[in-house]
C-alpha positions in Angstrom: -126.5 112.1 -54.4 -124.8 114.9 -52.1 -125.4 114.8 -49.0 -124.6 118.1 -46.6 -123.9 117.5 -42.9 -126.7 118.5 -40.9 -125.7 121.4 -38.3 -126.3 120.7 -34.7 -126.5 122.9 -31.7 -123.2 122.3 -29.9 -121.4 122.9 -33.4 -118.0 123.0 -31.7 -118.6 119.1 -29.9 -118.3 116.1 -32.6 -122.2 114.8 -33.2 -120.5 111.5 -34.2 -118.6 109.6 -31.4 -117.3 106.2 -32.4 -116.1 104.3 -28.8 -113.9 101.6 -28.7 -110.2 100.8 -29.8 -107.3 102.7 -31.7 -104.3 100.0 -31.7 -101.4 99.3 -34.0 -101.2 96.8 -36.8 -97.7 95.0 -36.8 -98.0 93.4 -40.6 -95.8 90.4 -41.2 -94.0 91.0 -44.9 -91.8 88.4 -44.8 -89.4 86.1 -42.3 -88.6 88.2 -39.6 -89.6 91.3 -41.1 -92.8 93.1 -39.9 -93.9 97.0 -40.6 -96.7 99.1 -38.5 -100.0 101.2 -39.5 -102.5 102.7 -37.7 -105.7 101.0 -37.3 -108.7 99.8 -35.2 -111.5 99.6 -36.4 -113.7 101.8 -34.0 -110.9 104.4 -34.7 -111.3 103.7 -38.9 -115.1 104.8 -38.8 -114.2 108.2 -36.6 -111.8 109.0 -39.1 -114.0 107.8 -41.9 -117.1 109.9 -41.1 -114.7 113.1 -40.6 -113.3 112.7 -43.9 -116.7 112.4 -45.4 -117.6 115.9 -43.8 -119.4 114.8 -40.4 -118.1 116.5 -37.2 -116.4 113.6 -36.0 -114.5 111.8 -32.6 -112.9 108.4 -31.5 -112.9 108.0 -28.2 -111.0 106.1 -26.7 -107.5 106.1 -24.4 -103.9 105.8 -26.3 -100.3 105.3 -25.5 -97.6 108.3 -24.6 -95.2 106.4 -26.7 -94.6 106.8 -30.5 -97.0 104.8 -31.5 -99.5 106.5 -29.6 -98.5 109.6 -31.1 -98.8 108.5 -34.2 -102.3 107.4 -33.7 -102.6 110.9 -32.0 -101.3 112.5 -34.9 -103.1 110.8 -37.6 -106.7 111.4 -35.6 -105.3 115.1 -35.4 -104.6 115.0 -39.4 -108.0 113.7 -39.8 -109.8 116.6 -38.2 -111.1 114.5 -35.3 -112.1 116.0 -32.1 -109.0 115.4 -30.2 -110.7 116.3 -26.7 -112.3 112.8 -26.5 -108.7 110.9 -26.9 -107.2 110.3 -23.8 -103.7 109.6 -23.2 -102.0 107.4 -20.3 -98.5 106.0 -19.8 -99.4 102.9 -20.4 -98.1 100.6 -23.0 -99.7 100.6 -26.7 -102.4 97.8 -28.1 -100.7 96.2 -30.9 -101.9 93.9 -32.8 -99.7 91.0 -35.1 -100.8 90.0 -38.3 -98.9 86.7 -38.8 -100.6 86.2 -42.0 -102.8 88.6 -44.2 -104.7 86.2 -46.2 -107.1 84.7 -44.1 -106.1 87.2 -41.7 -105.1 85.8 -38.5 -104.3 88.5 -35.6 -102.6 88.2 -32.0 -103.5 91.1 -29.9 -100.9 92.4 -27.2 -102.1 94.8 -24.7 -102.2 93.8 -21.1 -103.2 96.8 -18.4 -102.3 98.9 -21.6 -103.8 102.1 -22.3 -107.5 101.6 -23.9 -108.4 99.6 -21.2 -108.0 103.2 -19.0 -110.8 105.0 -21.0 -113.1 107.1 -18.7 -116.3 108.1 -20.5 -116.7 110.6 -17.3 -113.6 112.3 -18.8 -115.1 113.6 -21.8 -115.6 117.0 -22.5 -118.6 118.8 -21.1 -121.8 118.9 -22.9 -120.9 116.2 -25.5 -123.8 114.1 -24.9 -126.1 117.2 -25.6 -124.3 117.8 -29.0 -124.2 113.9 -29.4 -126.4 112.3 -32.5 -124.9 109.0 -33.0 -122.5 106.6 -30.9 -120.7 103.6 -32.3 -119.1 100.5 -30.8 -117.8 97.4 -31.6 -115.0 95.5 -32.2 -112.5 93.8 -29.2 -113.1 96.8 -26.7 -116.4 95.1 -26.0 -114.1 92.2 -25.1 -111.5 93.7 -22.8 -112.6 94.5 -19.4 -112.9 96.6 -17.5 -113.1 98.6 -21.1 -116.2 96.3 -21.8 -118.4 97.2 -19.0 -117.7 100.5 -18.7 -118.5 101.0 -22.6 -121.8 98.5 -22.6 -123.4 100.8 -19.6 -122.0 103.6 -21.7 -124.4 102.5 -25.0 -127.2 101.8 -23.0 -127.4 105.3 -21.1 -127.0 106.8 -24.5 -129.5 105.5 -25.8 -131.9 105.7 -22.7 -130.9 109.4 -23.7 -132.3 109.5 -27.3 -128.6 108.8 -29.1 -128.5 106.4 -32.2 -126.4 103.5 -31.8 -124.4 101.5 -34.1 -122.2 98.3 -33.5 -120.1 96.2 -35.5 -119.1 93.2 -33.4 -116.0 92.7 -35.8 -115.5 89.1 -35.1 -112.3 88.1 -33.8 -111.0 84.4 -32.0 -111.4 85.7 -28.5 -115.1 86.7 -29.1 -116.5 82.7 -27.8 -119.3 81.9 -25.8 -118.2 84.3 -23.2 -119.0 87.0 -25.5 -122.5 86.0 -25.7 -123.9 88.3 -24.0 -122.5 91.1 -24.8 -123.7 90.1 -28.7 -127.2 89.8 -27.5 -127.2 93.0 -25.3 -125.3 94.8 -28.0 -127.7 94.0 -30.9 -130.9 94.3 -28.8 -130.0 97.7 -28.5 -128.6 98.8 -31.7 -130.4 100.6 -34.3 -127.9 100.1 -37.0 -126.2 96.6 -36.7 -123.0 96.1 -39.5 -121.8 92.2 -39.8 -120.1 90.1 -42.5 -121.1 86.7 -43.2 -117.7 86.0 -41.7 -118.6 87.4 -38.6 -121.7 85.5 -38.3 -120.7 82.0 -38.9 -118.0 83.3 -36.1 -120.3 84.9 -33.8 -122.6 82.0 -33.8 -120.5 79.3 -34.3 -122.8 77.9 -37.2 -121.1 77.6 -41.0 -124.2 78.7 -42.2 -124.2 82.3 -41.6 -128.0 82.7 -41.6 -128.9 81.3 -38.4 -127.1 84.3 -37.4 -129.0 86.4 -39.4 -132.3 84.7 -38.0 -131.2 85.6 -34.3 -130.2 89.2 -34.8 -133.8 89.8 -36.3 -135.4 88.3 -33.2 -133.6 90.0 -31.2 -134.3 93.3 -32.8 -136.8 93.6 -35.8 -136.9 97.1 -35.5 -132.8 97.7 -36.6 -131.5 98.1 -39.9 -129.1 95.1 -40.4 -125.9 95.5 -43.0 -124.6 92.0 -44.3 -121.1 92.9 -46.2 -119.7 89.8 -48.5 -116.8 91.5 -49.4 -116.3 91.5 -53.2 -120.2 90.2 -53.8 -121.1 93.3 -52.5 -123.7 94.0 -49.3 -126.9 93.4 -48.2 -129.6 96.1 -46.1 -132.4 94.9 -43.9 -134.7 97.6 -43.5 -137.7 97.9 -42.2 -138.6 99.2 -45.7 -137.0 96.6 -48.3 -134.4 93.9 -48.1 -131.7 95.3 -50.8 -128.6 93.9 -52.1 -126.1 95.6 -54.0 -122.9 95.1 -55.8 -119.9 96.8 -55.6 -119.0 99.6 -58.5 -116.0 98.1 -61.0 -112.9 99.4 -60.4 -109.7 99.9 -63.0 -107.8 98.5 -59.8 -108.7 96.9 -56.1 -105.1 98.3 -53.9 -106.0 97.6 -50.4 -109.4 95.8 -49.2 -108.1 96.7 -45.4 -110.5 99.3 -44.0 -113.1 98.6 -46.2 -116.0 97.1 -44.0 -115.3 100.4 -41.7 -115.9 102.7 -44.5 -118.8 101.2 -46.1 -119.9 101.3 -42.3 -118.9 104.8 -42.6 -121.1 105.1 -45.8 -124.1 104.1 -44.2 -124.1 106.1 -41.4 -123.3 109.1 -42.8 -126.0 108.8 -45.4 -128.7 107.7 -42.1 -127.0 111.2 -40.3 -127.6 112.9 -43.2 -130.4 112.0 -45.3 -132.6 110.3 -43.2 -135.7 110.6 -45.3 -133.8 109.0 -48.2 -135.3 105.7 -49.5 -133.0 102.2 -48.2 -131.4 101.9 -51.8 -129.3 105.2 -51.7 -128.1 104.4 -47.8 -126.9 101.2 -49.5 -125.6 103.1 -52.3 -123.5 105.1 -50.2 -122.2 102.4 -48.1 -121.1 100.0 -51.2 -119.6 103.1 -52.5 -117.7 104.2 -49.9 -116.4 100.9 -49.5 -115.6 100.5 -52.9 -113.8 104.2 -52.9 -111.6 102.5 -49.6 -110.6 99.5 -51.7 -109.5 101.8 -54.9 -106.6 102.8 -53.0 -108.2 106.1 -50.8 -108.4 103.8 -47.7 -110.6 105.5 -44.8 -108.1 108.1 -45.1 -108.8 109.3 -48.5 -112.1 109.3 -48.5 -114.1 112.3 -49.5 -117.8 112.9 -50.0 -116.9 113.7 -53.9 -115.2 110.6 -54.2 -117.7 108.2 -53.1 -120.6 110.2 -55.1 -118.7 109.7 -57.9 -119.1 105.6 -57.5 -122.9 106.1 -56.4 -124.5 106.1 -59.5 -122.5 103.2 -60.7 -124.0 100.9 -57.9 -126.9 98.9 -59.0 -129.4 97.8 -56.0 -131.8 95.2 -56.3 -134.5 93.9 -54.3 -132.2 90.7 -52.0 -132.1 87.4 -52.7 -130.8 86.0 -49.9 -127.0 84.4 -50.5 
């Protein structure tokens, strides 16, 4: 089903705001050779939902240096709203991906440039054209970033914003990050985790107990479970769906694909709120199928994932 952007007051100010981290992937290919690519996952949703046709931002601080501006020019070739980047002379986040499959990352970035972000900064009125916030990912690990970010979320919503997180598990994220996971969740409305992420988060191999804990913490939020090829799962308040993912002729890249079936979701909550569970779960296991095909969050279009829509078959969950 099509789904056409609603229009909002402030038309000029991005009604989607996605808070967090832009960074650089340095991808090991071989001994002693590495090569870059933009990334973050905070920064993948923004440029998701603007290629999917929702007036769109990251925000979030960047580099001066070239990989800054390439981040810069990328967000600009995505039709983001460039007023919420901010840029500081201060060294890039990187990120090094020893090895790709598991993935296993070492993040560089000490006093670098994300960790300046000054919500105060942002252009005036946005919280008026505002409809939905996201956060997630290591920004909710990197102080002061965290703090500033977490009180951020919580006035947002005090304010009548949506908010979505995606905790994004990564090594760092230990019992210190607790907290934040509880505070986080408790105050989402749309929570995104993989069962990864869960046996992670709670330090449990069987990712249910997570599952368990997020739904006493908030019964009220629609929970996304993503098992990468197997497809997803939606807790709603209405049904608990699962759904597998659309065949393809060919699976090119499966990086990015947990931010734009995140990407899916929201844009189909944004846009078609009185829809019925099974299409907001169409839409996400479509557009995450439509990054894996070889679009990545930076080809993705609004025809491309209605084209995979009707191919996904939902069914009433039985829990996996």
């Amino acid at each position: 089903m099509s789904l056409t952007p609603t229009t909002v007051v402030h038309a000029d100010l991005a009604s989607f705001v996605s808070f967090g981290e832009a960074l650089t992937d340095m991808i090991r290919t071989g001994p002693g050779t590495w090569c870059s690519r933009s990334g973050g996952s905070p920064w993948n949703v923004a440029i998701a939902m603007s290629r999917l046709g929702q007036l769109s931002a990251f925000a979030g601080g960047l580099s001066k240096d070239p990989f800054g501006q390439e981040l810069w020019q990328a967000s600009a070739d995505a039709h983001l709203d460039l007023r919420f980047i901010q840029q500081f002379a201060k060294s890039p986040l990187m990120a090094f991906v020893h090895q790709v499959s598991p993935p296993e990352y070492a993040f560089v970035g000490d006093d670098s440039a994300d960790l300046h972000f000054r919500p105060h900064a942002l252009p005036a009125g946005w919280r008026r054209a505002l409809r939905w916030a996201h956060f997630g990912s290591i920004s909710l690990t990197r102080e002061p970033l965290a703090a500033r970010l977490i009180a951020l979320a919580e006035s947002l919503k005090d304010e009548g914003a949506r908010i979505s997180y995606d905790p994004n598990y990564r090594i760092s994220m230990d019992s210190r990050y607790d907290r934040t996971l509880e505070r986080m969740c408790r105050l989402a409305d749309v929570i995104k985790v993989s069962d990864e992420d869960l046996r992670g988060l709670f330090r449990s191999r069987d990712h249910h107990v997570g599952l368990a804990q997020i739904a006493a913490w908030n019964p009220r939020a629609i929970v996304m479970l993503t098992l990468g090829e197997r497809g997803a799962q939606l807790f709603h308040p209405k049904a608990d769906l699962s759904a597998a993912p659309p065949p393809l002729d060919a699976v090119v890249d499966t990086i990015g694909a947990g931010d734009a079936a995140m990407a899916g979701l929201l844009y189909s909550l944004m846009n078609g709120a009185a829809q019925e569970p099974e299409e907001h779960l169409r839409w996400a296991v479509a557009a995450g199928a439509a990054a894996c095909s070889g679009a990545g969050v930076h080809g993705l279009t609004s025809g491309l994932v209605t084209a995979l829509i009707d191919r996904v078959q939902v069914q009433r969950a039985e829990m996996v």
